[in-house]
C-alpha positions, 0 to 999 in steps of 0.5 A, spaced: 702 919 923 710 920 924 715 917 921 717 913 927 709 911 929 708 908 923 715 903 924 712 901 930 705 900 928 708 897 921 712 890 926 705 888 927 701 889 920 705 891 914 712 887 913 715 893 911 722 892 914 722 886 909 729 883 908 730 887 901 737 885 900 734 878 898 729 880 894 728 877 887 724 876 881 720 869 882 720 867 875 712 864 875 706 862 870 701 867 873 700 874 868 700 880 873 696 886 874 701 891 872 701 899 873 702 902 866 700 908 862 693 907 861 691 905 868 686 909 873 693 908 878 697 912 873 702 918 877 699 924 876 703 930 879 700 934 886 698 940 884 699 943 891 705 946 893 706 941 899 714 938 899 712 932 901 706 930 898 711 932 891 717 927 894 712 922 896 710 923 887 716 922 885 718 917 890 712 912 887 714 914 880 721 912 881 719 906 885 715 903 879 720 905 874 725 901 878 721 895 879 719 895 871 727 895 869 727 889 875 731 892 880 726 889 887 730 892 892 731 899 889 723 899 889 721 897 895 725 903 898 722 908 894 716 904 895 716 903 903 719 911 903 713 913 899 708 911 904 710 913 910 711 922 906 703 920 903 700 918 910 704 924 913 700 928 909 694 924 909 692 922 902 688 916 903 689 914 895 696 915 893 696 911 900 692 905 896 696 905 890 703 905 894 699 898 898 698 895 891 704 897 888 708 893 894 703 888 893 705 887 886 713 888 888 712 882 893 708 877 889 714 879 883 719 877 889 716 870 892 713 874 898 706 872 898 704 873 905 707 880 905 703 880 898 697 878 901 697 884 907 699 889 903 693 888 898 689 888 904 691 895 907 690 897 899 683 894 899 681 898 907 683 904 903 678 903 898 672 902 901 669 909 901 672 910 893 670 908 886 677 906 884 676 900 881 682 899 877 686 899 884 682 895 887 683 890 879 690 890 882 690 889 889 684 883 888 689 880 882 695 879 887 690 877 893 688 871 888 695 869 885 698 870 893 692 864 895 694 860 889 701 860 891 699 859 899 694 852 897 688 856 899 685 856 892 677 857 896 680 864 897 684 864 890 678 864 886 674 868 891 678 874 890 680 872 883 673 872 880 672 879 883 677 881 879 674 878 874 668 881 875 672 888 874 675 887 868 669 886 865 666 892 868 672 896 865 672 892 858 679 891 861 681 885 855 688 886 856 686 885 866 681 880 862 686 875 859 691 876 865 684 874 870 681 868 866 689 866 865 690 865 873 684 862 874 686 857 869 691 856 874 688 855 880 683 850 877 689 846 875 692 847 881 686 843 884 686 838 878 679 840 875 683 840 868 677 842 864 674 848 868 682 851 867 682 849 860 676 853 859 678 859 863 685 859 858 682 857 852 678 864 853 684 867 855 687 865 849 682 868 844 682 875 848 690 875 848 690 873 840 684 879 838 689 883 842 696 881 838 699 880 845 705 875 844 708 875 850 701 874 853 698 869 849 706 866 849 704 865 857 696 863 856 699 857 850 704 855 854 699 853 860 694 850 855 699 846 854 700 844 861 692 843 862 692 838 857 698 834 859 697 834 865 690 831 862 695 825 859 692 828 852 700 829 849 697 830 841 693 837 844 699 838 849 704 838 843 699 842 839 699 848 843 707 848 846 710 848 838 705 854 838 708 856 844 715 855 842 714 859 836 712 865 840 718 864 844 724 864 839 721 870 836 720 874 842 728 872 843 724 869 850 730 863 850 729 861 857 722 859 856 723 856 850 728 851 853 722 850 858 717 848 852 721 844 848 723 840 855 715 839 855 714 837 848 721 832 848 717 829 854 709 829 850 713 826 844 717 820 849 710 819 852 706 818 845 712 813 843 715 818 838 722 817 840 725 820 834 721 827 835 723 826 842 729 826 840 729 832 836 726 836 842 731 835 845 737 836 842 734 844 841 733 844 847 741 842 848 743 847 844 739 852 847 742 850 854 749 850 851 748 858 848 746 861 854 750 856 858 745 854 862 748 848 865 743 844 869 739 844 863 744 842 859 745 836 864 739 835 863 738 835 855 743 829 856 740 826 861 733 825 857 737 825 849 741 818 853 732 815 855 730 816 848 736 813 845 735 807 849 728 806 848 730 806 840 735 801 841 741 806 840 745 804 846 751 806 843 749 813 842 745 812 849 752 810 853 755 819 848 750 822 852 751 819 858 759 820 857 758 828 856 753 828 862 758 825 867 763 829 865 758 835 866 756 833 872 764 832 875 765 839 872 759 842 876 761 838 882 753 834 882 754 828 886 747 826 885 747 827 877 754 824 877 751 817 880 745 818 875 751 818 870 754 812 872 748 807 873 745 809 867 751 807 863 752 801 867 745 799 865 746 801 857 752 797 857 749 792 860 744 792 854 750 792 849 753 786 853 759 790 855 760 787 861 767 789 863 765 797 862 760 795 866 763 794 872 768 801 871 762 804 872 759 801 877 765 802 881 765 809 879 770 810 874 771 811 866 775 812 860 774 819 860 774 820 868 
C-alpha cells in the first residue's frame, strides 16, 4: 500500500492524523504494559538489505526511545512514519508492533478511543501469529481504554485475557500490571471487594519482585479500595506505606496525593491532630515544587481541622494565607471560599465586626 493509499484509508479506521501538538502525558493509577529489553516486541535489526524495511526499524526504535524520555508528539511521528515504511514492505509483524505501540502512545496521551483502534488493528494482525506478548500488550490497552470510557464488561473482558497470558508467560512483572487494573475496574464498579483482592494479589507479586514504583502504585489503590469502603484504619495502613515509597523514590507529586488521602482518612476517623500533621507535609511539599493549587488546597483543609479542634485563632492564619494565595493566582472561586470560611471562624471567636469585613469581601491583609 503507498504512502498516499494509506492516509486516505487511515480518515476512516486509524486516527493517524491526530492532533499531536496537543499530546501529553495523562498522569493515571493504570500500570501499563510497556515494551522493553526482555519483551518478545524487542526491536530486532532486519537482516535484509531493504532500505525501508531498515528505515521502518530505526524509525520504531526511535519512537519507543522518545516515548520512553516522554517526548509524545515526537514519537508519534516516528511511529506513524514507521507504519506506513512496514506496510509498504509488507511485514505483517512489525506492523502489529507499531499498532500496540501507538496504543500505548495514545492511552499514555488521553486518547482512549484512538488507543482502543489501534489495538484493534494490532490484534487483526496477530491472528494467524503466536505472538503472545503483543497480544499482552494490545489486550492490556484494550482493557485500560474501556475502563476509561465506562464499558467495564468489555474492560474486564479484555483485561482477563491478558490476564490469562501473562500467566502463560509466567510474566509476573505484566502479571502485577494485569491483577493491578483489573482492581481498578472493580472499583470503578463499586465492587470494592472483588478490586481489593485483585490488588492484594498484585501487591505480593510487585513486593516478591522488589518493584517499588509498582508496588508504590498497587499500595496507593489499595489504599483508595479501602477508603472508598469507609474502612480509614486500613486506608491509613497502606497509603503511610505507600508514602514511604514515594519520598524515596523522590516521587513528590504523588506523595503529596497520598499525604491528602491520609490527612482526609485521619479527619474521617476524628484524628485532627494526625490530620493536621498530614497536612502541613502535605503544604510543605506544595511549597517546594511550587505547586500552588495544592498549596491552596493544604491550607484549605489545615484551616477545617483546625476548626474541628476549637483553634479558631489558628483556623482564621490558614484562611488569611489561603485568601492571599487565591488573589495571587487570581481564583475567584477559592477567593469566596476564603472569605466565607473566615467569616464563619470569626463568627465562632464572636469577632463580629471582622466578620462583616469578610463578608463584604475585605481584609486586613487585602
Amino acid at each position: 500500500m503507498s504512502k498516499s493509499e494509506w492516509k486516505n484509508r487511515s480518515k476512516h479506521t486509524v486516527p493517524l492524523q491526530l492532533p499531536i501538538t496537543y499530546l501529553k502525558p495523562v498522569k493515571r493509577n493504570t500500570i501499563t504494559h510497556e515494551f522493553d529489553s526482555g519483551s518478545q516486541a524487542e526491536i530486532i535489526p532486519p537482516q535484509e538489505s531493504d532500505d525501508r524495511l531498515l528505515e521502518a526499524s530505526k524509525l520504531l526504535g526511535q519512537g519507543i526511545q522518545q516515548q520512553q524520555s516522554g517526548e509524545i508528539i515526537a514519537a508519534m511521528k516516528s511511529l506513524q512514519q514507521s507504519l506506513v515504511l512496514f506496510q509498504a514492505v509488507g511485514d505483517l509483524e512489525k506492523q502489529a508492533q507499531v499498532f500496540s505501540f501507538l496504543g500505548l502512545l495514545t492511552y499514555s496521551a488521553g486518547d482512549y478511543k484512538g488507543a482502543i483502534c489501534y489495538s484493534q488493528h494490532c490484534l487483526s494482525l496477530l491472528n494467524n501469529t503466536s505472538d503472545l506478548a503483543l497480544q499482552m500488550q494490545a489486550l492490556s490497552h484494550l482493557g485500560n481504554a474501556y475502563r476509561h470510557l465506562n464499558d467495564h464488561k468489555k474492560a474486564i473482558k479484555y483485561l482477563e485475557k491478558c490476564l490469562k497470558i501473562t500467566q502463560q508467560l509466567q510474566d509476573k512483572r505484566s502479571q502485577v500490571a494485569a491483577l493491578n487494573n483489573l482492581g481498578l475496574v472493580y472499583k470503578a464498579l463499586g465492587n470494592f471487594t472483588q478490586a481489593i483482592e485483585y490488588q492484594q494479589q498484585s501487591l505480593e507479586i510487585v513486593q516478591e519482585l522488589k518493584d517499588n514504583w509498582g508496588e508504590e502504585q498497587v499500595l496507593k489503590n489499595l489504599g483508595n479500595a479501602w477508603y472508598a469502603l469507609n474502612n480509614y484504619p486500613k486506608a491509613i495502613a497502606y497509603y503511610e506505606q505507600c508514602v514511604v515509597l514515594s519520598r524515596s523514590l523522590k516521587n513528590v507529586r504523588s506523595a503529596s496525593q497520598v499525604l491528602k488521602n491520609l490527612g482526609n482518612a485521619c479527619y474521617a476517623l476524628g484524628d485532627y491532630t494526625k490530620a493536621i500533621k498530614y497536612y502541613e507535609d502535605r503544604l510543605q511539599l506544595a511549597k517546594e515544587i511550587q505547586d500552588k493549587r495544592s498549596e491552596e488546597q493544604s491550607l484549605s483543609s489545615l484551616g477545617v481541622a483546625c476548626e474541628a479542634l476549637g483553634d479558631y485563632n489558628k483556623a482564621i492564619s490558614y484562611y488569611e494565607e489561603r485568601l492571599l494565595l487565591a488573589r495571587n493566582i487570581k481564583d475567584r472561586r477559592s477567593e469566596e471560599q476564603a472569605l466565607a470560611s473566615l467569616k464563619v471562624a470569626c463568627y465562632a471567636l464572636g469577632d463580629y465586626a471582622k466578620a462583616m469585613q469578610y463578608q463584604q469581601g475585605t481584609s486586613s491583609n487585602s
